[in-house]
C-alpha positions as CSV (number, residue, x, y, z in Angstrom):
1,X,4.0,-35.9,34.7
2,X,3.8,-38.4,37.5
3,X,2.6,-41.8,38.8
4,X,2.0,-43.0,42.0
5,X,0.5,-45.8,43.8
6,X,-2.2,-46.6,47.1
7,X,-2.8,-49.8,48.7
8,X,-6.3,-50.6,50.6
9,X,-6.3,-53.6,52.4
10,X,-10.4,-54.3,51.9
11,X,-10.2,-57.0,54.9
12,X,-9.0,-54.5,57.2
13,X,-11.0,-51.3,55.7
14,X,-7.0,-50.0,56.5
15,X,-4.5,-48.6,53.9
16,X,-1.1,-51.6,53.6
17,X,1.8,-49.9,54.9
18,X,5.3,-50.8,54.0
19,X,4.4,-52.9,51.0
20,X,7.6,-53.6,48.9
21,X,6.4,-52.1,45.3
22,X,8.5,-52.4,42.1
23,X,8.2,-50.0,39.1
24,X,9.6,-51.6,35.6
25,X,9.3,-50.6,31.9
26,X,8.6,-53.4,29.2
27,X,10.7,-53.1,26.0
28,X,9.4,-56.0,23.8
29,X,10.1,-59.1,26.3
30,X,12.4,-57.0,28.5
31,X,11.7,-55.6,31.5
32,X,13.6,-53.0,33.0
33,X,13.8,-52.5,36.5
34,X,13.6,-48.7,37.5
35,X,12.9,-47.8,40.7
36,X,11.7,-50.0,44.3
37,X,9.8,-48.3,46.9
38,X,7.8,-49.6,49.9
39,X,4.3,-47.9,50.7
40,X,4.0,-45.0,53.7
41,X,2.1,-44.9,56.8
42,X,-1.2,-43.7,54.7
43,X,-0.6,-47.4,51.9
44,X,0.7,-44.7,49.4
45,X,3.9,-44.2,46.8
46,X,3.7,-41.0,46.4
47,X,5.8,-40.6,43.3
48,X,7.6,-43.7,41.4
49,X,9.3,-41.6,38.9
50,X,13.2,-42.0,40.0
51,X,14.7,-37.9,40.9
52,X,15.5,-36.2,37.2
53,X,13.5,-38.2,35.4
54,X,9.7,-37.7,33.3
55,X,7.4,-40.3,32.4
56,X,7.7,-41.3,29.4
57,X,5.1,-43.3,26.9
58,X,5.2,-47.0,27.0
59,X,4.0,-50.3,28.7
60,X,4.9,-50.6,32.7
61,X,4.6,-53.2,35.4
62,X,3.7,-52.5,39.0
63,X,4.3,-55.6,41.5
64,X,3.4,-55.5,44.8
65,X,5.2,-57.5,47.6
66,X,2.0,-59.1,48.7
67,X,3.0,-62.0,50.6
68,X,6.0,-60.1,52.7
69,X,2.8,-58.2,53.9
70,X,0.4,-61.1,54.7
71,X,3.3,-62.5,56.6
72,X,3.8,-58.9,58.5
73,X,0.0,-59.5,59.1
74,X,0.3,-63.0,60.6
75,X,-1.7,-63.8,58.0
76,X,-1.2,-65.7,54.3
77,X,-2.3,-65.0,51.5
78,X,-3.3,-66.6,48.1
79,X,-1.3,-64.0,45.9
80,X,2.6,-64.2,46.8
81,X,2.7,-60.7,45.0
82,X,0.6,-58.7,42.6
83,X,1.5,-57.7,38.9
84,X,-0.2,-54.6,37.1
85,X,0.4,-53.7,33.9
86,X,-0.4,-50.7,32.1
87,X,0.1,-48.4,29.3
88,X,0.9,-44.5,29.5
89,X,-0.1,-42.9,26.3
90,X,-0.1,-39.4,27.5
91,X,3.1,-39.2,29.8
92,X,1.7,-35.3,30.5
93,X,-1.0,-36.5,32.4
94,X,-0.7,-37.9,36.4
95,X,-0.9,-41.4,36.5
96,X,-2.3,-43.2,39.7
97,X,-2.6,-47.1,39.7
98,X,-4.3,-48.2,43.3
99,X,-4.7,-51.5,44.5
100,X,-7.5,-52.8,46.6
101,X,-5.9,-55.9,48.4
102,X,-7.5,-58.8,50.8
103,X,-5.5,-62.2,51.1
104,X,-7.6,-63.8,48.2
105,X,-8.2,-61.0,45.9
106,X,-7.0,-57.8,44.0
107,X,-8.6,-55.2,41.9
108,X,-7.1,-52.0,40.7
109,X,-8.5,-49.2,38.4
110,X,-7.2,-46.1,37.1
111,X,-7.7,-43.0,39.6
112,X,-6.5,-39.8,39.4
Protein backbone atom coordinates (compact mmCIF):
# COMPACT_ATOMS: atom_id res chain seq x y z
CA UNK A 1 0.00 0.00 0.00
CA UNK A 2 2.32 2.72 1.25
CA UNK A 3 5.26 3.77 3.47
CA UNK A 4 6.15 6.91 4.74
CA UNK A 5 8.40 8.43 7.19
CA UNK A 6 8.41 11.42 10.40
CA UNK A 7 11.31 12.78 12.03
CA UNK A 8 11.10 14.27 15.82
CA UNK A 9 13.97 15.95 16.86
CA UNK A 10 13.45 15.05 20.87
CA UNK A 11 16.07 17.89 21.82
CA UNK A 12 14.01 20.47 20.25
CA UNK A 13 10.41 18.84 21.04
CA UNK A 14 10.26 20.08 16.97
CA UNK A 15 9.63 17.84 13.88
CA UNK A 16 13.53 17.86 11.52
CA UNK A 17 12.63 19.51 8.39
CA UNK A 18 14.48 18.99 5.23
CA UNK A 19 16.29 15.81 6.23
CA UNK A 20 17.85 14.08 3.15
CA UNK A 21 16.09 10.41 3.47
CA UNK A 22 17.03 7.48 1.25
CA UNK A 23 14.63 4.53 0.47
CA UNK A 24 16.62 1.19 -0.85
CA UNK A 25 15.63 -2.54 -1.27
CA UNK A 26 18.11 -5.32 -0.13
CA UNK A 27 18.39 -8.27 -2.55
CA UNK A 28 20.90 -10.73 -0.81
CA UNK A 29 23.99 -8.19 -0.28
CA UNK A 30 22.63 -5.68 -2.83
CA UNK A 31 21.12 -2.72 -2.19
CA UNK A 32 19.09 -0.96 -4.60
CA UNK A 33 18.66 2.53 -4.44
CA UNK A 34 14.91 3.59 -5.22
CA UNK A 35 13.82 6.74 -4.41
CA UNK A 36 15.59 10.13 -2.32
CA UNK A 37 13.39 12.47 -0.65
CA UNK A 38 14.05 15.21 2.03
CA UNK A 39 11.46 15.63 4.97
CA UNK A 40 8.57 18.71 4.82
CA UNK A 41 7.98 21.54 6.93
CA UNK A 42 5.88 19.13 9.48
CA UNK A 43 9.63 16.34 9.63
CA UNK A 44 7.41 14.04 7.32
CA UNK A 45 7.88 11.84 3.82
CA UNK A 46 4.68 11.48 3.11
CA UNK A 47 4.96 8.66 0.57
CA UNK A 48 8.48 6.86 -0.46
CA UNK A 49 6.90 4.69 -2.98
CA UNK A 50 8.34 6.15 -6.42
CA UNK A 51 4.91 7.34 -8.91
CA UNK A 52 3.44 3.85 -10.58
CA UNK A 53 4.89 1.74 -8.29
CA UNK A 54 3.34 -0.79 -5.10
CA UNK A 55 5.16 -2.02 -2.23
CA UNK A 56 6.26 -4.92 -2.58
CA UNK A 57 7.41 -7.75 0.15
CA UNK A 58 11.01 -7.75 1.06
CA UNK A 59 13.88 -6.31 3.39
CA UNK A 60 14.36 -2.24 3.06
CA UNK A 61 16.73 0.37 4.35
CA UNK A 62 15.84 3.84 5.46
CA UNK A 63 18.94 6.30 6.03
CA UNK A 64 18.51 9.46 7.25
CA UNK A 65 20.94 12.40 6.39
CA UNK A 66 21.59 13.09 10.01
CA UNK A 67 24.68 15.05 10.11
CA UNK A 68 23.68 17.54 7.01
CA UNK A 69 20.94 18.40 9.66
CA UNK A 70 22.97 18.86 12.83
CA UNK A 71 25.21 21.02 10.65
CA UNK A 72 21.80 23.07 9.40
CA UNK A 73 21.36 23.21 13.25
CA UNK A 74 24.73 24.64 14.16
CA UNK A 75 24.98 21.77 15.96
CA UNK A 76 26.96 18.14 15.60
CA UNK A 77 26.07 15.22 16.11
CA UNK A 78 27.34 11.74 17.15
CA UNK A 79 25.42 9.81 14.21
CA UNK A 80 26.68 11.13 10.65
CA UNK A 81 23.40 9.51 9.37
CA UNK A 82 20.92 6.89 10.51
CA UNK A 83 20.20 3.40 8.94
CA UNK A 84 16.74 1.51 9.50
CA UNK A 85 16.06 -1.66 8.28
CA UNK A 86 12.93 -3.42 8.05
CA UNK A 87 10.96 -6.14 6.62
CA UNK A 88 7.41 -5.74 4.77
CA UNK A 89 5.58 -8.94 4.93
CA UNK A 90 2.26 -7.63 4.08
CA UNK A 91 2.90 -5.04 1.23
CA UNK A 92 -1.22 -4.38 1.50
CA UNK A 93 -0.82 -2.87 4.65
CA UNK A 94 0.54 1.17 5.23
CA UNK A 95 3.85 1.09 6.41
CA UNK A 96 5.18 4.14 8.64
CA UNK A 97 8.83 3.92 9.98
CA UNK A 98 9.41 7.28 12.38
CA UNK A 99 12.46 8.41 13.84
CA UNK A 100 12.93 10.07 17.14
CA UNK A 101 16.32 11.96 16.65
CA UNK A 102 18.69 14.14 19.23
CA UNK A 103 22.48 14.57 18.39
CA UNK A 104 23.43 11.45 20.43
CA UNK A 105 20.64 9.09 19.93
CA UNK A 106 17.89 7.50 17.69
CA UNK A 107 14.90 5.27 18.28
CA UNK A 108 12.25 4.34 15.77
CA UNK A 109 9.23 1.94 16.09
CA UNK A 110 6.67 0.91 13.79
CA UNK A 111 3.53 3.38 13.70
CA UNK A 112 0.72 3.38 11.68
Amino acid sequence: MGLSTHILDTSKGRPAANVEVRLSRLEGTTAKELVRASTDADGRVKSLIPDGQALQAGTYALRFDTAAYWRAQGLSGFYPHVDITFTVERPTEHHHVPLLLNPFGFSTYRGS
